[in-house]
C-alpha positions in Angstrom: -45.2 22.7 167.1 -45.9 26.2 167.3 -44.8 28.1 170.0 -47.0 31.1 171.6 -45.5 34.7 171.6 -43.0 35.1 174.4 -44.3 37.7 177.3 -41.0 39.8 176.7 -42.7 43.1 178.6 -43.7 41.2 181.5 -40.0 39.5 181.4 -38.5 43.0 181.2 -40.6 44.8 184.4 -39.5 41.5 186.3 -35.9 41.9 185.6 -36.3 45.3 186.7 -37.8 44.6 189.8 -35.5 42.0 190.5 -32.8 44.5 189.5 -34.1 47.0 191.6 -35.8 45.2 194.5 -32.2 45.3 196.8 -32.4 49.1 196.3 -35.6 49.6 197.4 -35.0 47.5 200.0 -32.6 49.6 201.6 -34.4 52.6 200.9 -37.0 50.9 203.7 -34.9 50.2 205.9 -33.6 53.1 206.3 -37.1 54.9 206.4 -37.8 52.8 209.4 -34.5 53.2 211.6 -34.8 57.1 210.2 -37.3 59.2 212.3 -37.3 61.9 209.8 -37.9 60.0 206.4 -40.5 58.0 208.8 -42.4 60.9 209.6 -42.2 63.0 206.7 -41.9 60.3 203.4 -43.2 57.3 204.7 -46.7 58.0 206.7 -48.2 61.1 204.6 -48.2 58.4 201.7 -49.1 55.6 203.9 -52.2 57.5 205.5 -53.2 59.1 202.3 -53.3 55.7 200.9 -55.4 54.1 203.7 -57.6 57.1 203.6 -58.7 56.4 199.7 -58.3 52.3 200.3 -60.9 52.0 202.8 -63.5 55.4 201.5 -63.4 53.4 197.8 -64.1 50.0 199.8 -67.1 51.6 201.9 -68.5 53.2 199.1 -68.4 50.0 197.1 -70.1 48.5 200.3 -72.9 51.2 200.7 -71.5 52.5 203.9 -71.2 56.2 204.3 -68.5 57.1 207.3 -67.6 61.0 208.0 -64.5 59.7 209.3 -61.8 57.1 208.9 -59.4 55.9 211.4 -56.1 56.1 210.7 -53.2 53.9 210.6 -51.4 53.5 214.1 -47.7 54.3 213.0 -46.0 51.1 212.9 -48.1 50.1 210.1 -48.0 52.9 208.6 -44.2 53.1 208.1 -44.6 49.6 206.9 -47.2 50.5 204.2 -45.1 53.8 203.9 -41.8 52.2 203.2 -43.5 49.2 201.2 -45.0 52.0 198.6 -41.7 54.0 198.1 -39.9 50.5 197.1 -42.8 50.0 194.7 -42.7 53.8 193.4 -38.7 53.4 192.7 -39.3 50.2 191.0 -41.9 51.5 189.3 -39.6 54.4 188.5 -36.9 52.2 187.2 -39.2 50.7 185.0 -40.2 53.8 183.4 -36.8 55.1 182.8 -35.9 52.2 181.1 -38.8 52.2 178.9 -38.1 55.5 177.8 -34.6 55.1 177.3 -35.7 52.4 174.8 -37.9 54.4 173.6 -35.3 57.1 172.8 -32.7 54.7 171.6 -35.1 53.4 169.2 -36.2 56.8 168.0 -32.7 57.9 167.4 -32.2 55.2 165.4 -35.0 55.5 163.5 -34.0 59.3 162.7 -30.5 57.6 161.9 -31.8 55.6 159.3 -34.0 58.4 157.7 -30.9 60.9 158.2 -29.1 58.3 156.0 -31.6 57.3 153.2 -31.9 60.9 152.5 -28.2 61.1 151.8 -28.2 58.0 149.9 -31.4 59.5 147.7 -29.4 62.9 147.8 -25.9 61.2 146.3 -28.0 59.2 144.0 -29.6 62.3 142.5 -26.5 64.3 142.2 -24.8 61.1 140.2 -28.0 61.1 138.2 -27.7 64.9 137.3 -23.8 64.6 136.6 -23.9 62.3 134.1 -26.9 63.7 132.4 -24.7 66.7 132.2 -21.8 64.9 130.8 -24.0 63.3 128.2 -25.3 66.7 127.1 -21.6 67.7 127.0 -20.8 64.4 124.6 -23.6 65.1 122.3 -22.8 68.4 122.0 -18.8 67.5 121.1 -20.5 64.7 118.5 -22.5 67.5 116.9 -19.4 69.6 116.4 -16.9 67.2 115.8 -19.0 65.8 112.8 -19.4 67.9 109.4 -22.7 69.9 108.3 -22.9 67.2 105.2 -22.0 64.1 107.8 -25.0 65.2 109.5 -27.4 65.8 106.2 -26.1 62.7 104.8 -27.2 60.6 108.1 -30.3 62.0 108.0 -30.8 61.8 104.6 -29.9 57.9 104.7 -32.1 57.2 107.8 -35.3 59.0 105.8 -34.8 56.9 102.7 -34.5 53.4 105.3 -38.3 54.7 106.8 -39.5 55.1 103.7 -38.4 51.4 102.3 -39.3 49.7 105.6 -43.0 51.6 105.6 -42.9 50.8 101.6 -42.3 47.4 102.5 -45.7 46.6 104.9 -47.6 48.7 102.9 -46.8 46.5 100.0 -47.3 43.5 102.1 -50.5 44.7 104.1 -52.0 45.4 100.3 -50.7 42.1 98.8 -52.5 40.2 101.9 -55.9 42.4 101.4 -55.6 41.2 97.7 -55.3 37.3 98.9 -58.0 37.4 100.7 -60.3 39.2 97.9 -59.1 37.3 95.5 -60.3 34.1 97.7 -63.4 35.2 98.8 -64.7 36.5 94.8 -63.5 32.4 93.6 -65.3 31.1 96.9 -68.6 33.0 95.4 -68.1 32.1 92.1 -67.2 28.0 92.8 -71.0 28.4 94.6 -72.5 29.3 91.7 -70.9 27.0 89.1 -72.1 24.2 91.6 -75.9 25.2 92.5 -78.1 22.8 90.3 -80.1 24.2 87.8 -84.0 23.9 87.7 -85.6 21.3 85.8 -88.9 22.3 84.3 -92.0 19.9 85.8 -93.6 17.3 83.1 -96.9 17.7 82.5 -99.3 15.0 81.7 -100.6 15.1 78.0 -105.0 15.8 77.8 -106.9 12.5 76.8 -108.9 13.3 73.4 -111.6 14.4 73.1 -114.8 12.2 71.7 
């Protein structure tokens, strides 16, 4: 059975909400027993919301009003106070999704940070040990003699030359097989093509 992928984004914005939905709340309740956060959070929003909600609607509709009655104030605190709980959860949200973001990002950077000093170790291990190989060759040379040396070569010249002696030899040998097959191949053809016979020809009746 295979199983669909699970909505995890939608999960997350309704944990937040959940999360935040006591906040917000009180955050309207106080805007309606406040007179201050009433009048000057709650119904600016609330009426400039109206005001767009109902020209978009009329416009849809074909109607063309000059002017749009407003929200009596009760209703407007509602819609008012209803808006900033959906603006903080909708702000909660957000936060949260770029907190992940930047958690993830720092990790990422993390990571990188620390491939580069694994590539950077690895290349400085890389150029030590060339170095102390350079340094071991270079005792080799000096520890053995001039002759040592001319002798090694001198051996490892005369081994090339018997080993390329040696399949030259057998390359040549092979070419020769195969001539010498091919020239008793031509010549068993011709021992065994039968010769012509000359045709017999009828003797003349004599003459009277």
């Amino acid at each position: 059975m295979v199983v669909g992928a699970f909505p995890m984004a939608k999960l997350f914005y309704l944990g937040i909400r959940q999360v935040s939905k006591p906040l917000a709340n009180r955050i309207k309740d106080a805007a309606r027993r406040s007179e201050f956060f009433k009048t000057y959070i709650c119904l600016p929003p609330a009426q400039l919301y109206h005001w767009l909600e109902m020209r978009t609607k009329m416009r849809i509709m074909g109607f063309h009003a000059e002017a749009i009655k407003p929200l009596n104030e009760d209703a407007a605190a509602e819609l008012g106070a209803n808006l900033l709980g959906e603006a903080i959860i909708f702000a909660a949200a957000g936060s949260c999704l770029l907190l992940e973001f930047w958690r993830q990002k720092s990790s990422k950077h993390r990571r990188e940070v620390a491939q580069v000093a694994t590539v950077l170790s690895l290349r400085e291990d890389v150029e030590y040990l060339e170095n102390m190989l350079d340094e071991v060759q270079v005792q080799v040379q000096a520890a053995l003699p001039r002759n040592s040396l001319d002798e090694l070569r001198a051996e490892l010249r005369a081994e090339l030359r018997a080993e390329l002696r040696t399949e030259l030899q057998a390359e040549l040998r092979a070419e020769l097989q195969d001539e010498l097959q091919k020239f008793r191949t031509e010549i068993c053809k011709d021992c065994y093509e039968p010769e012509l016979k000359p045709e017999l020809q009828c003797p003349e009746a004599p003459k009277e």
